[in-house]
N, C-alpha and C positions, 0 to 999 in steps of 0.2 A: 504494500500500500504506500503511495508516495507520501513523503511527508511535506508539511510546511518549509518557509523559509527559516521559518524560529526553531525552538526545541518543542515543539508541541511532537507527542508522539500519534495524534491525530489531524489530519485537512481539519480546518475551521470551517464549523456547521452558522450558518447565520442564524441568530438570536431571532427574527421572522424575516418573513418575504412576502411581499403583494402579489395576488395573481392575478397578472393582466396578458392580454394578448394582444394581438399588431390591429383588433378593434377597436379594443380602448385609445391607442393610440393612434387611428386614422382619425376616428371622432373628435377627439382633443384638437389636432392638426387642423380639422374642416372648421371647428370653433373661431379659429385663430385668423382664418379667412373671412370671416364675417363683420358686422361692425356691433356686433352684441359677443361685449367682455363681461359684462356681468346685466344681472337681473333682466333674462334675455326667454327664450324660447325653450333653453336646454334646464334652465331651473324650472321651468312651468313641467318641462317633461318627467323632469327627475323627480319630482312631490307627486305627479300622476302614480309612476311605476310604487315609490313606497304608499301612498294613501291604496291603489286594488289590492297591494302584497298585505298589508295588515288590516285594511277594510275599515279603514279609520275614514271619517267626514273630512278632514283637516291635516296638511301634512305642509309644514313649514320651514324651507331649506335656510341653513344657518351655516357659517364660518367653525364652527368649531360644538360639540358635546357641550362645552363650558358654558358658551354663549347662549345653546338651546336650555341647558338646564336653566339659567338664570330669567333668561324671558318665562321660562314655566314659573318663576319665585314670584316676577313680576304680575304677572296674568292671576297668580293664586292671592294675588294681595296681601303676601308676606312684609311684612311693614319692622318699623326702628323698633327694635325691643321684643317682636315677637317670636315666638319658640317655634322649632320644627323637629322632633325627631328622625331621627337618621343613625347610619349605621360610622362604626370607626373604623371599619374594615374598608374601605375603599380608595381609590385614587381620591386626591386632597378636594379634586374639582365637586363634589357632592355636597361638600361639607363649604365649602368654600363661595360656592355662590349665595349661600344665606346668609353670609359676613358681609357678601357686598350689600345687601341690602339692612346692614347693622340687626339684623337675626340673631339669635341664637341655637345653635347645634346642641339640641339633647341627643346625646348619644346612650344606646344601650347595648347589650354586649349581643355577641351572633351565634348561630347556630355550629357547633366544634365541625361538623361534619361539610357544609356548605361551603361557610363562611357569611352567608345570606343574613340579615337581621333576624332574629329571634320575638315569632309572634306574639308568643306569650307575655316575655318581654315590653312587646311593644304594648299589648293590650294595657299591661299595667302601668309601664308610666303614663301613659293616656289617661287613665283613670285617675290617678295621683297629680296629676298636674291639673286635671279641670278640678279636684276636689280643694287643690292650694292647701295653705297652713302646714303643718308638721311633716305629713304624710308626700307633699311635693317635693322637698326637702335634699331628700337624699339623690334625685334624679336629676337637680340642677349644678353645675360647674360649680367651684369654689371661688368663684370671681365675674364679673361681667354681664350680670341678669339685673335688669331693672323688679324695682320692687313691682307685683303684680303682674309682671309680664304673663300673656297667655297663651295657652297653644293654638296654632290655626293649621301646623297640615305634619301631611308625614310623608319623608322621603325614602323610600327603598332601595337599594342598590339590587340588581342582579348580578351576582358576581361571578366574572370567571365565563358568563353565558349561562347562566344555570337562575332562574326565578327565582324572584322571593315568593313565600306563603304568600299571595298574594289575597286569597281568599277569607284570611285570616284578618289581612291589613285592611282589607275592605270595609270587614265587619267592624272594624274599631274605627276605621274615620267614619262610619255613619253614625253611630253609636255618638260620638262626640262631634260630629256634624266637622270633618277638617277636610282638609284638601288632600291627595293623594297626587305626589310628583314620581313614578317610576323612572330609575337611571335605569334603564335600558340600555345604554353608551358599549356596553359587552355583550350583546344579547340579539343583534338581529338575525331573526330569522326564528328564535328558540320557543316552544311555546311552554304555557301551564294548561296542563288539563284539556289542551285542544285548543286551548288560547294565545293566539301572540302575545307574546312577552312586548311591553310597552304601549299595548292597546288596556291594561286590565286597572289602571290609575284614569283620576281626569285630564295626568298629561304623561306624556311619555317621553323618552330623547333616547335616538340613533344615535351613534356616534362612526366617522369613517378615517382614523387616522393608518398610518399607512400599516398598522399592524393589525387591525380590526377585520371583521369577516369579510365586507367590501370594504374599497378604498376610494376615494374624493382627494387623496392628497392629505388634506385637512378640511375637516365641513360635516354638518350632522342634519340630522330632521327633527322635527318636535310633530308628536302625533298628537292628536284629542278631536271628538264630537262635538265642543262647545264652540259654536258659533262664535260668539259674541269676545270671545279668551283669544282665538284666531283669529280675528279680525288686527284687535288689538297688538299682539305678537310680529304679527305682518309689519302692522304699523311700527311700531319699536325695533324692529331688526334693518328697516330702513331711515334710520334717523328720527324715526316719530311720526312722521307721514303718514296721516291718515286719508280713507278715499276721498278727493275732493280736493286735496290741498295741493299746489304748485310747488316744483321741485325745494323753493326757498322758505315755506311755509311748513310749520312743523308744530302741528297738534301736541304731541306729546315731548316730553324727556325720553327721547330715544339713543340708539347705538348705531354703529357702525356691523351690522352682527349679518351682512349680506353675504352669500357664495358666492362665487367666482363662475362666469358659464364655463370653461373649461372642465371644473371641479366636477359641476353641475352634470355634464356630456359624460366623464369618464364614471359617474357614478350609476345615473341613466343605465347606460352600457350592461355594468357590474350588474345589476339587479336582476337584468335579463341573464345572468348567469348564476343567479343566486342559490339554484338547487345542488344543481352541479360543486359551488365552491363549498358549501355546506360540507356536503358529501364528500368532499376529497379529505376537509378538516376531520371531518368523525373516521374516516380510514387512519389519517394518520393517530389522531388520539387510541386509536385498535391495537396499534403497531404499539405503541407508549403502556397502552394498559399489560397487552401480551406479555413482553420482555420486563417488565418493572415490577409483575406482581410476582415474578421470580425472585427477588432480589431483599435478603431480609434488611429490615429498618428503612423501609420506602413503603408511604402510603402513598395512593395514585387517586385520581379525583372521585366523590361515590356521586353518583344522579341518582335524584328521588324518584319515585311513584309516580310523582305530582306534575314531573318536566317530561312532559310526552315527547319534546323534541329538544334535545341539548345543542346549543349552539356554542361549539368552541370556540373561545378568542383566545385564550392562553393556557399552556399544560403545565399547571401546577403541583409539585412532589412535596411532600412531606417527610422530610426527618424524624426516624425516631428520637424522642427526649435525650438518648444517649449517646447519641452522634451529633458533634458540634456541624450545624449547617455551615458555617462561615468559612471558618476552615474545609471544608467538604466543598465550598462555592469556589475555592481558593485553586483548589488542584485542580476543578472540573476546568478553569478558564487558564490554566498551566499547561492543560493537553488540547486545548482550540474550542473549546466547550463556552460559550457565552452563556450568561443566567443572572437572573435580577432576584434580590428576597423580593418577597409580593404578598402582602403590602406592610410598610412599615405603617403600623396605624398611627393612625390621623389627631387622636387626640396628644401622642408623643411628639409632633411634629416641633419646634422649636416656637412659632408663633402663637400654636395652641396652647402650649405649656403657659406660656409669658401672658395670655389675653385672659386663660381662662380657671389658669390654676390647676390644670390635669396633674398625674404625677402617675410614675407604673403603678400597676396595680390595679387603679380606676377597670377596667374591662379585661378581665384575666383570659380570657377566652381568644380578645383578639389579640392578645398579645402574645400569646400563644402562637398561635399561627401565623403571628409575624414572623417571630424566632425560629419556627419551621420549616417557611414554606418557601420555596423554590422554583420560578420559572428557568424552563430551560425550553432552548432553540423550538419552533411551534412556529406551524405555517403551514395549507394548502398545497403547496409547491413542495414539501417535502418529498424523498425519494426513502423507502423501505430502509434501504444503503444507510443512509445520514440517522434513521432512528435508532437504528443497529447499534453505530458509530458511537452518539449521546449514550446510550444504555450499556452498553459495554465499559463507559470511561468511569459512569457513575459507579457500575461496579467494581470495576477496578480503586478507584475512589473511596469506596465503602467497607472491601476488603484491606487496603492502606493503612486504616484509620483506625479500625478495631483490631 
């Protein structure tokens, strides 16, 4: 087997890859001929293809996951001071767009097996925070909550491609009448129960960075059936522009949160391939599950009941408690093996600590899994060869060490 130019004893496997072909790339190309660079024909097409694909009224293309999730905070009427539950397991962006709206993130701890927020969980500080006084207490940060602040929605992450209880979350935002934002940002194509994933809240967000199931580049979509929330969102992702107003007139406090037509064309494209890309990710997670669950002190990812259809975005491994993952991360990218921990949670984050008062401990569960967990090389475009290659170094890796 040829080696590298370094001392790796294995070819460098890439950390992911986009699967595009010379369509996406004529499309992009024909964009670039036209005199519509942005908010053009190719975004009208690309919110068609995801609104028939998830059967959503409403599908609204945006620059980035971030920006979709924040216009859903906006649209939910998240305001200065008010509370959102949400998960600490996730990329920062979840947790982070209800700071911009000077929010507060109640965090509660997730499910050992998922990673997914914990229903039960959720139901009860739901309960505990519309009841206030004593009992709210233990579910708010040790710094940064205006006195009386109240709950108004809950945000779920689906991590990994895999739903949250979603059914669970439902029954507790009606229950206390709150909003329901699904991050969806890992998860297109995945369902609950027969349900798209990001259709199952009153808003939902795609996300398409170039490691994501399709790819945009960078650029996402926000789903929902509320009229009146899409209207709105449109209007805000273009500067505030609402219908009726001239390009220099601006109804609202708006963003810059507009796609690109290019982004727009190569994602279009994508979606018309979306079974196909699906299905080559669930091959390759086969090929990860096969060889890995030979291998003692590696857990590999479990799918519930409940996820009729799992939508890979990243192959997550777990270290047994006994096996330093760091060091183990350490030799894997010493033989060409790329891998990320996933995720360092969000309330340890250094701005989180300083705003809110976090300290370890707070969410034992996610932090757990922080210290665990390990992406390594995941992608569509994988070859049998290259899973072989990862799973054999880990091994070797695992035997080193013990």
């Amino acid at each position: 087997m040829k080696k590298t130019a370094s001392t790796n004893t294995y070819p460098l496997v890439p950390m992911s890859s986009p699967d595009l072909t010379k369509t996406e790339q004529e499309v992009v190309q024909a964009v670039l001929e036209t005199t519509y660079l942005s908010m053009g024909p190719e975004t009208t097409g690309f919110e068609e293809t995801i609104r028939n694909y998830t059967g959503s009224r409403h599908a609204i293309a945006v620059n980035s996951g971030t920006a979709g999730l924040h216009l859903c905070v906006r649209a939910a009427n998240i305001k200065d001071g008010d509370l959102a539950i949400t998960s600490p397991f996730s990329f920062v962006a979840s947790a982070n767009v209800l700071l911009f709206e000077r929010a507060v993130p109640i965090f509660v701890d997730v499910d050992p097996l998922t990673g997914n927020i914990d229903p039960l969980l959720v139901q009860q500080a739901a309960k505990d925070l519309t009841a206030g006084g004593a009992t709210a207490q233990k579910w708010l940060p040790r710094s940064g909550v205006t006195k009386g602040a109240k709950l108004r929605a809950l945000l779920p992450v689906d991590v990994f491609g895999q739903p949250a209880e979603m059914d669970s979350i439902r029954k507790t935002a009606q229950e206390f009448d709150l909003a329901v934002i699904e991050d969806s940002c890992e998860a297109l194509g995945a369902e609950y129960k027969g349900h798209h994933a990001g259709t199952l809240g009153d808003f939902g967000v795609f996300a398409f960075y170039p490691n994501k199931q399709i790819t945009t580049g960078e650029g996402a979509i926000i789903v929902t059936d509320d009229d009146e929330a899409a209207d709105f969102m449109r209007a805000l992702r273009n500067q505030g522009r609402s219908p009726g107003d001239t390009w220099l007139q601006h109804t609202h406090l708006g963003y810059n949160y507009r796609i690109d037509e290019m982004s727009a064309a190569l994602g279009r494209v994508q979606m018309g391939r979306i079974d196909e890309i699906l299905n080559k990710r669930e091959q390759v997670a086969m090929w990860y599950a096969e060889r890995l669950t030979e291998i003692h002190g590696i857990e590999t990812p479990q799918i519930l009941a409940s996820t009729t259809r799992m939508s890979w975005f990243v192959y997550v491994i777990r270290f047994a408690p006994e096996i330093n993952r760091d060091q183990a991360a350490k030799m894997l990218k010493e033989r060409g093996i790329p891998n990320r921990p996933y995720f360092i949670p969000i309330h340890l984050q250094p701005y989180m600590v300083e705003r809110f008062g976090f300290q370890e401990g707070d969410f034992p569960i996610t932090e757990d899994l922080g210290r665990r967990g390990l992406a390594i090389p995941f992608s569509g475009v994988m070859t049998e060869d290259q899973v072989e290659i990862v799973c054999r170094s880990i091994r070797d890796v695992i035997n080193t060490i013990q």
